[in-house]
C-alpha positions as CSV (number, residue, x, y, z in Angstrom):
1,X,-8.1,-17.8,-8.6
2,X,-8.9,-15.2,-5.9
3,X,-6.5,-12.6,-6.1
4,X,-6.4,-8.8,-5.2
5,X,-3.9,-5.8,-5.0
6,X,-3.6,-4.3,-1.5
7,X,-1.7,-0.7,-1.6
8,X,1.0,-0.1,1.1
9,X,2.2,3.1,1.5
10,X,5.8,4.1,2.5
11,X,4.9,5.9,5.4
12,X,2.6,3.0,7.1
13,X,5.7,0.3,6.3
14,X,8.7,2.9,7.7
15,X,6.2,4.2,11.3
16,X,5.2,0.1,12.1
17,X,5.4,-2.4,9.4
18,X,7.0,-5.6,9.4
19,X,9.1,-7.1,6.5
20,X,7.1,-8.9,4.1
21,X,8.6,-10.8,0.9
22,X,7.1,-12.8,-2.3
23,X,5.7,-16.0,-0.7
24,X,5.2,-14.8,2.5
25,X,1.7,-15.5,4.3
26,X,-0.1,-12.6,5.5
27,X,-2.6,-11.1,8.0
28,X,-3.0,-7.2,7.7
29,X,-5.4,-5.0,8.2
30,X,-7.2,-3.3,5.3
31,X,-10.1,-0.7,4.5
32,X,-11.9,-0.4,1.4
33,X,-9.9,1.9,-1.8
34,X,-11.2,5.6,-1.6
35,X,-9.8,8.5,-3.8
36,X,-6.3,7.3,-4.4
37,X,-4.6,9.8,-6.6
38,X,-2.0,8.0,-8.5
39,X,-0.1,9.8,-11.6
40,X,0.4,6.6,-13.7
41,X,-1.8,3.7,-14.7
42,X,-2.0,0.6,-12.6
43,X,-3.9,-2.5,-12.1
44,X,-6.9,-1.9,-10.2
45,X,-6.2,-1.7,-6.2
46,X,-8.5,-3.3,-4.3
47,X,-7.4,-2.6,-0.5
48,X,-5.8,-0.4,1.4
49,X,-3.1,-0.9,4.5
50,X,-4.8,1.0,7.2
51,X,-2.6,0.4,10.7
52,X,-3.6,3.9,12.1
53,X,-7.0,4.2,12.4
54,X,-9.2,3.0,15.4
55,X,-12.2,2.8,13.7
56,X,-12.7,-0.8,13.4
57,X,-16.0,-0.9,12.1
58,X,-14.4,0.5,8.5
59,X,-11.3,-2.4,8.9
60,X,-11.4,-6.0,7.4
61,X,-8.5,-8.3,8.2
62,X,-6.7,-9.7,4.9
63,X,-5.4,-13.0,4.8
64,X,-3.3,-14.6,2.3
65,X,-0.3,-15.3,0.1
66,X,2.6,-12.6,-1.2
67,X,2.5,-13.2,-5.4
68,X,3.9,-9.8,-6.4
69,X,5.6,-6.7,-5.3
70,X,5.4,-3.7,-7.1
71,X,7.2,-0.7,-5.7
72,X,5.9,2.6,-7.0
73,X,7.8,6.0,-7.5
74,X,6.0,9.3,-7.8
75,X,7.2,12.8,-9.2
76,X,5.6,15.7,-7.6
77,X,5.0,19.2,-8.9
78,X,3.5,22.7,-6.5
79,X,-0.2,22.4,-6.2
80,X,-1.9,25.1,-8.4
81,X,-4.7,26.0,-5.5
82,X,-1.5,25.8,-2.4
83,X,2.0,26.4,-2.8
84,X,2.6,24.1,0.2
85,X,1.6,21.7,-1.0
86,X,3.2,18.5,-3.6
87,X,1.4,16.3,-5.0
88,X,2.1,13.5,-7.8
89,X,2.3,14.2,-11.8
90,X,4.3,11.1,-12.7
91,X,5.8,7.6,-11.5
92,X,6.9,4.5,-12.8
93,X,6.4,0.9,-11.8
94,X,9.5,-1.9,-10.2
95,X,9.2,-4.8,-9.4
96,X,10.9,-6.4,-6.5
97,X,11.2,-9.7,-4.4
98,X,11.4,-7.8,-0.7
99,X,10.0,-4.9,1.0
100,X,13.7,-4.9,2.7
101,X,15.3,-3.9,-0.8
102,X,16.6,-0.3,-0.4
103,X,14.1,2.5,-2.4
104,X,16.6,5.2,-3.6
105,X,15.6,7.4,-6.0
106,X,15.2,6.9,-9.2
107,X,14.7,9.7,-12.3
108,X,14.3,12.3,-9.9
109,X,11.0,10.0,-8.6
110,X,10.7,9.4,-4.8
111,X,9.5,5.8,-3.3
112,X,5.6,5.9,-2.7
113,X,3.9,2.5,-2.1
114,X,3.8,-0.4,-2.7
115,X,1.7,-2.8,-4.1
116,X,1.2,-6.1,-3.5
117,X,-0.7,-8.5,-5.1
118,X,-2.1,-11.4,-3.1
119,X,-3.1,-14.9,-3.8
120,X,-5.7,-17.2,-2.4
121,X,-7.1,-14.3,0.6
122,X,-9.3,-14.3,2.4
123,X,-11.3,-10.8,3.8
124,X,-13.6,-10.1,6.6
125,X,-14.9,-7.5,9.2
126,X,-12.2,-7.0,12.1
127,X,-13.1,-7.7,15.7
128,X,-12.2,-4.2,18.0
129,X,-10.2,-6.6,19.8
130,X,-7.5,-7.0,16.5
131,X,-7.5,-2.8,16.1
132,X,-5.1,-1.9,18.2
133,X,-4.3,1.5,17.0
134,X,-5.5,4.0,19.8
């Protein structure tokens, strides 16, 4: 079966995204997975929601079939090399049916991302017409 794991961050869904749920059919807009730092194991992510960049020549346009969502939650510690910065040191895995489920904390964890796997998709190069990110 063709099937792949898109990560979806928090901050992409709250700026511009639109609900999404298990079963749902959907058409986003991806890029390829580069130098995701996430604290815990998961499966392997294979795309990334990208609805800010304007560079369409790095964006494909996913099509396909809600299977899954994960939500992920991320504990973050002071960076070593920048005290202004947080980054991750531990999470945990939920699963839920909706994006429209409320992401409280949990364990002293924050909401992250989510992930959601895809069924029967489809993938190729976006036209500069569909990038509408300026």
């Amino acid at each position: 079966m063709n099937n792949c794991v898109v990560l979806y961050e928090d901050w992409q869904f709250e700026c511009c995204g639109e609900n999404f749920e298990v079963g749902n059919n959907i058409k986003w807009l991806v890029t390829n997975v580069e130098n995701i730092n996430i604290p815990i194991k998961t499966d392997k992510i294979d795309y990334y929601y990208e609805a800010h960049s304007s560079d369409y020549k790095k964006i494909f346009v996913l099509e396909g079939t809600i299977k899954q969502i994960k939500v992920l939650y991320e504990k973050y510690k002071t960076s070593d090399n920048n005290p202004r910065l947080l980054i991750p040191f531990d999470g945990a895995l939920y699963d839920v049916f909706s994006c429209k489920e409320k992401m409280n904390e949990k364990n002293d964890m924050k909401f992250s991302s989510y992930l959601v796997y895809i069924e029967n998709y489809s993938i190729r190069p976006s036209l500069e017409s569909e990038v509408t990110f300026k």
